[in-house]
N, C-alpha and C positions, 0 to 999 in steps of 0.2 A: 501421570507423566513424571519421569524423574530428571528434572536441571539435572542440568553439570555447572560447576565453577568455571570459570574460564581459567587455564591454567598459570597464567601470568595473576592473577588474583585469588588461586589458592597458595602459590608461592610464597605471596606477602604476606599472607595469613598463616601458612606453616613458618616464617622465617618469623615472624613476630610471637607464635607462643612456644618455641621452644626460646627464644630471648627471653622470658615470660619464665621461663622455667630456668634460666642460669645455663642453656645450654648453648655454646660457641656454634653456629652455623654459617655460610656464605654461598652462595650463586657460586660455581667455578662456570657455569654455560647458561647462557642466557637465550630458551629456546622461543616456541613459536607461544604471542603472549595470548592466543587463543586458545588451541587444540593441541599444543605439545608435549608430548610424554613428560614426565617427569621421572628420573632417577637420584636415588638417593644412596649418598656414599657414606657409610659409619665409618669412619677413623678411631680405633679405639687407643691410639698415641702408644703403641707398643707394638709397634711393627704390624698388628692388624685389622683388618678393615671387614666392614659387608655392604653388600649394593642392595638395594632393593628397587622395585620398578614397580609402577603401578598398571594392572589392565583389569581387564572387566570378567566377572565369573559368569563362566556361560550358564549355569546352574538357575543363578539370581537374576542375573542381568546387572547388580550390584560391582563396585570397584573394590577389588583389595588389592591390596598390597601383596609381591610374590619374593621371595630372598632369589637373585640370583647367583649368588656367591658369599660365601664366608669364609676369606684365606689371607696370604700374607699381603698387606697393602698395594706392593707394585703388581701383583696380578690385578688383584681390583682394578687398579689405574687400567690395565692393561682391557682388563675387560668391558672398561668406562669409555678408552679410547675409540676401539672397536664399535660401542653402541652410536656413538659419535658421527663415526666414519657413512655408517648405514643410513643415519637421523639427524640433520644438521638443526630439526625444530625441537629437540631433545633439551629440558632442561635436566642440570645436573646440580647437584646440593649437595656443599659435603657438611657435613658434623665431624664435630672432633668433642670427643667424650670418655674418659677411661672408663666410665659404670657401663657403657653401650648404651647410651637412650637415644632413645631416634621420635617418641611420642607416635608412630605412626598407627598406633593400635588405640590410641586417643579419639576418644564421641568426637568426630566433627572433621576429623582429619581422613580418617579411613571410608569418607564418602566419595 
């Protein structure tokens, strides 16, 4: 049987090691602290950004991680807002990083 984290307690644990690693992160939406999506916004502080979203590989049955977009920040927003509108239990996380680290391909975080 494979647990899940509950999403409001992988949160605290993704916001604490990238703080762990010197990387600036913050909740902009605070979704459902169970079963809610989690997106994550890269700001790389030069106009561009990427989102990623987490869902399950039908393959595995396992969680990855999927890029939904890689472009100039206000469309991210734009496509952030949109995710928003559909999923009010959506959490959103942005990072701001000029190197791009987001850790989400990090043991422990990509579960």
């Amino acid at each position: 049987m494979n647990a899940r984290l509950a999403s409001g307690m992988w949160v605290g644990a993704y916001l604490r090691r990238l703080d762990l690693e010197g990387i600036p992160a913050h909740v902009v939406a605070r979704g459902d602290d169970t079963a809610g999506a989690v997106l994550v916004k890269l700001a790389r502080l030069d106009g561009t950004a990427a989102a990623f979203q987490r869902e399950t590989d039908l393959l595995t049955g396992g969680r990855v991680w999927r890029s939904l977009a890689d472009t100039d920040e206000p469309e991210i927003d734009r496509i952030i807002a949109r995710q928003r509108a559909t999923d009010p239990d959506l959490w959103v996380i942005e990072i701001e990083d000029r190197h791009g680290r987001h850790l989400l391909d990090a043991p422990g975080l990509s579960d």
